[in-house]
N, C-alpha and C positions, 0 to 999 in steps of 0.2 A: 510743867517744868520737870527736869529728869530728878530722880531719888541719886542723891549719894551716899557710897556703905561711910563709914571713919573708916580710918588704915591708919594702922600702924607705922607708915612711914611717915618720913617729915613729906611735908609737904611748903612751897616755894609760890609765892605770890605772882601771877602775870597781870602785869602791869601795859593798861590801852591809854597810848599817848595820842592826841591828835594834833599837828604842826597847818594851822589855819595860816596861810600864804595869801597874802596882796600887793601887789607892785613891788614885788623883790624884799617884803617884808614880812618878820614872823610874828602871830601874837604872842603876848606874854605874857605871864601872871605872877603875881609876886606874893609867897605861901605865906600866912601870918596864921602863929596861935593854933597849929596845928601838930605842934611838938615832933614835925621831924623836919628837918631842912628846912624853917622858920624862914622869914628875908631872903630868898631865894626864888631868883625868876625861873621858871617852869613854862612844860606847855602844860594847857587840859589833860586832865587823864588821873586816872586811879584805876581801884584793881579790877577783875574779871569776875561775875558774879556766876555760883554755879549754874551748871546748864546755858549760858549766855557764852555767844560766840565772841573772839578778840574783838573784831569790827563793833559788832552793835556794843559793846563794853566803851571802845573809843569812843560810838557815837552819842552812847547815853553819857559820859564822863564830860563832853566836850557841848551838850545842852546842860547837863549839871551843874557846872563849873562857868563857862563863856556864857551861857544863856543865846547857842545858838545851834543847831543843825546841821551838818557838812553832808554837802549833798553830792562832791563828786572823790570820795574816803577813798584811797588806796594806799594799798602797804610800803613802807619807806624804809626802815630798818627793824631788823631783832638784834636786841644787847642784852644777852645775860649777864648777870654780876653778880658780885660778893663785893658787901662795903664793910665791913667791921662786924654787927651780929646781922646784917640787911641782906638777905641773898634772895635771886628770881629772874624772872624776865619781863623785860620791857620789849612792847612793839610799837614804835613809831607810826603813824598814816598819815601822812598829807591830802589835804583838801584846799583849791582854789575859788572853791566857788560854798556858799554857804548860806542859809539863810538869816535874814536879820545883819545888825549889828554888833560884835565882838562884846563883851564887858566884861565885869563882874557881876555872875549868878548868883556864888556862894559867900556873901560879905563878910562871915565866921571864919572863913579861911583863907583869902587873901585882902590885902590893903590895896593894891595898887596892878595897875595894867596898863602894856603899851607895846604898839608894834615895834621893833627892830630889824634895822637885816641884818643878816647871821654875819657879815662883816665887824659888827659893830653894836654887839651884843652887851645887854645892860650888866653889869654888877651887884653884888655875884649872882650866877648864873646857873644851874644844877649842873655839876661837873660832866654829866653822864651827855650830856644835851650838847652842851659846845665837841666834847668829842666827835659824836655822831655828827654833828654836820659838817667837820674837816672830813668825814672821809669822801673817798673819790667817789663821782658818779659809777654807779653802776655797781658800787659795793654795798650790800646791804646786810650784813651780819659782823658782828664784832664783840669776842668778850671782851666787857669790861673788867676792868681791876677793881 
């Protein structure tokens, strides 16, 4: 694994999201007890661990968290943000194909899970999440507010 120096600069969390697709539907997850965004449906994903590339971040987040494998990962969107003291980047990947069954891996940090399609997306929803999938195809970066 590589050696990182500290710096003096602030440094900004990238955040690996993975969007697990089935029949026009997305999985979800809904965050409990984890004191940021509590009740809030989410995909898999947390942060980027040193030396560890975006993908394999999404892919270990999305076996962490779903307790499944995405075996065909590609990149979907980057959104940088600024939420109040929360600033970084998030990179979206969608995956169709995936090993096993969707669930809950990490029972300490969420309560509940269920596919949706992005039409018709559960409440409330991580704000950041419903944006990104209104935008148009073909568009894949957007900062957020």
């Amino acid at each position: 694994m590589l050696q990182f120096r500290e710096s003096v600069r602030p440094t900004y969390p990238v955040v690996a999201h993975t969007m697990l697709v089935r029949n026009g539907e997305i999985f979800l997850l809904r965050r409990s007890a984890t004191g940021f965004m509590d009740g809030y449906f989410c995909l898999p994903g947390g942060h980027q661990q040193p030396g560890e590339s975006v993908s394999a971040a999404a892919r270990r987040e999305c076996r962490e968290e779903a307790g499944v494998d995405p075996l065909d990962l590609q990149p979907r969107f980057a959104l940088p943000y600024i939420s109040g003291r929360h600033q970084g980047l998030n990179f979206v990947f969608e995956a169709h194909s995936f090993s096993g069954e969707p669930g809950i891996a990490e029972t300490q940090l969420f309560d509940a899970c269920q596919w949706a399609p992005a039409s018709a997306l559960p409440s409330p929803i991580a704000p950041w999440l419903a944006d990104a999938l209104q935008m148009q195809e073909g568009r894949w970066y957007r900062e957020l507010p």
